[in-house]
KETI-686970 format. One record per residue (C-alpha): x, y, z; residue in three letters. Coordinates in steps of 0.02 Angstrom, whole numbers, plus 50000, padded with zeros to 5 digits. Layout:
N
XYZALA/...
end
This chain:
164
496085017449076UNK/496755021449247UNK/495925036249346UNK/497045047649452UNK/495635050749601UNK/496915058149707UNK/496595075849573UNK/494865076149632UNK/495025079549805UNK/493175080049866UNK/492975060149800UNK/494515058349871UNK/494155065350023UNK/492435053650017UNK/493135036949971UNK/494895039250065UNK/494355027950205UNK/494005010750080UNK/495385014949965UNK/496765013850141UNK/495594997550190UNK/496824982650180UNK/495294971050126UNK/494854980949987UNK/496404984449914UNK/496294965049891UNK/495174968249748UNK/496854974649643UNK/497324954249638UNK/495524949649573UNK/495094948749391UNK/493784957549331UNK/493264960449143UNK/495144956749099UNK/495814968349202UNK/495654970649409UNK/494094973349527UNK/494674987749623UNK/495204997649473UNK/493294993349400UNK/492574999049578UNK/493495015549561UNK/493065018149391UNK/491255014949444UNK/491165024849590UNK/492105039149484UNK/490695043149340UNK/489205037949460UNK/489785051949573UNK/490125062749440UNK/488275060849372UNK/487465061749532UNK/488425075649586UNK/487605083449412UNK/485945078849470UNK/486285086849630UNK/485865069749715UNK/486775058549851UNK/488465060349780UNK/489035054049929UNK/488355039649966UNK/488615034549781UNK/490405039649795UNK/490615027149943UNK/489315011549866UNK/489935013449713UNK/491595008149764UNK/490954993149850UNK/489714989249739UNK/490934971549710UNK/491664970449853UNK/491854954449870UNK/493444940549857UNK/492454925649819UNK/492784916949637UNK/491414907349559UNK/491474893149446UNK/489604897049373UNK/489654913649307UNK/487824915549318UNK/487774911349496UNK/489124924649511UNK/488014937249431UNK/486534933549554UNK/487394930549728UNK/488994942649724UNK/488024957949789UNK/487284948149933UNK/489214946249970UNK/489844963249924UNK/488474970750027UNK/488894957150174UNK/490734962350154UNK/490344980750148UNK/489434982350315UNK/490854971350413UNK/491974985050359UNK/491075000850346UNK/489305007650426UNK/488175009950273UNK/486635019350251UNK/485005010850202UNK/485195020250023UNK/487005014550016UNK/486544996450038UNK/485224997649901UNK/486435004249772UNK/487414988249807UNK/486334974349811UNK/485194981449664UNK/486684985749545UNK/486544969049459UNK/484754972449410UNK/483804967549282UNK/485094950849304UNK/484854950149496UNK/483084952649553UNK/483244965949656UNK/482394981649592UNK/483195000449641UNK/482205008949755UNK/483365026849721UNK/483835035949578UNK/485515035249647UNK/485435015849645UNK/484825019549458UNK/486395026749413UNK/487715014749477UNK/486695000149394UNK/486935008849232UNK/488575015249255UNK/489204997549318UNK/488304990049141UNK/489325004949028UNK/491005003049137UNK/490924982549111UNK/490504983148927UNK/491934997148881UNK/493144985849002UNK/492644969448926UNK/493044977548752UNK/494744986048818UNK/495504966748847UNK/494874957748716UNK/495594972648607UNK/497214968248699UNK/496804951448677UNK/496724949948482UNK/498104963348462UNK/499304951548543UNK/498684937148445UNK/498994947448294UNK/500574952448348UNK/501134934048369UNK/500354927148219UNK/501284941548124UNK/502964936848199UNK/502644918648140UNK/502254925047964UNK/503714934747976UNK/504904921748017UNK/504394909547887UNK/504854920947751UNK/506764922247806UNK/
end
């Protein structure tokens, strides 16, 4: 599940700057979907530039928001809350640490839509809302796969030493 971005050298070349940032690389010690934010933020960054880079729109900027789209450390204890307020954050967080276009800021405050209320204004925007929603769901699915295979696994050793 792990994406090598150092083989594509132009999103490298586009994202290098976040990916050396020593507050973003905290993301790799926050859970996310079962697995880590920063590794979701590259993977969402990855296929939204690769689509808009199809489109022959803002790769770009999608390249860059993408990445930050959860930038944020903060841990919530309601999970709804979480959904609503974390892209006030990441955007809040993104700006201390980077300049961002206008467009880039809309990409991460409105990828939470239809959940948070803010509606795209950009195609772009578009695109890393829906990638974010296909990325979660596929990630959400890899651990709990992971999940019940090692609960298999562990009921099958129990099964397996009651018969000896």
């Amino acid at each position: 599940m792990q994406i090598d971005i150092t083989s594509n050298k132009e999103f490298y070349l586009l994202v290098e700057s976040i990916i050396k940032n020593e507050q973003f690389n905290q993301l790799k010690k926050v859970t996310h979907h079962g697995l880590n934010r920063y590794d979701h933020s590259i993977r969402v960054a990855y296929y939204s530039y690769l689509l808009t880079k199809f489109f022959h729109l803002n790769y770009e900027s999608v390249a860059k928001a993408g990445l930050l789209h959860d930038f944020f450390l903060d841990d919530f204890d309601n999970k709804y809350l979480s959904l609503v307020k974390h892209p006030l954050l990441a955007v809040e967080n993104a700006k201390k640490n980077f300049s961002l276009t206008k467009m880039e800021e809309d990409i991460i405050i409105s990828h939470m839509f239809p959940i948070a209320p803010m509606v795209p204004k950009y195609a772009e925007s578009w695109i890393v809302d829906i990638v974010d929603d296909i990325v979660s769901i596929f990630e959400k699915a890899y651990a709990v796969r992971h999940q019940l295979s090692a609960a298999c696994n562990f009921l099958l050793l129990i099964i397996l030493n009651s018969i000896k």
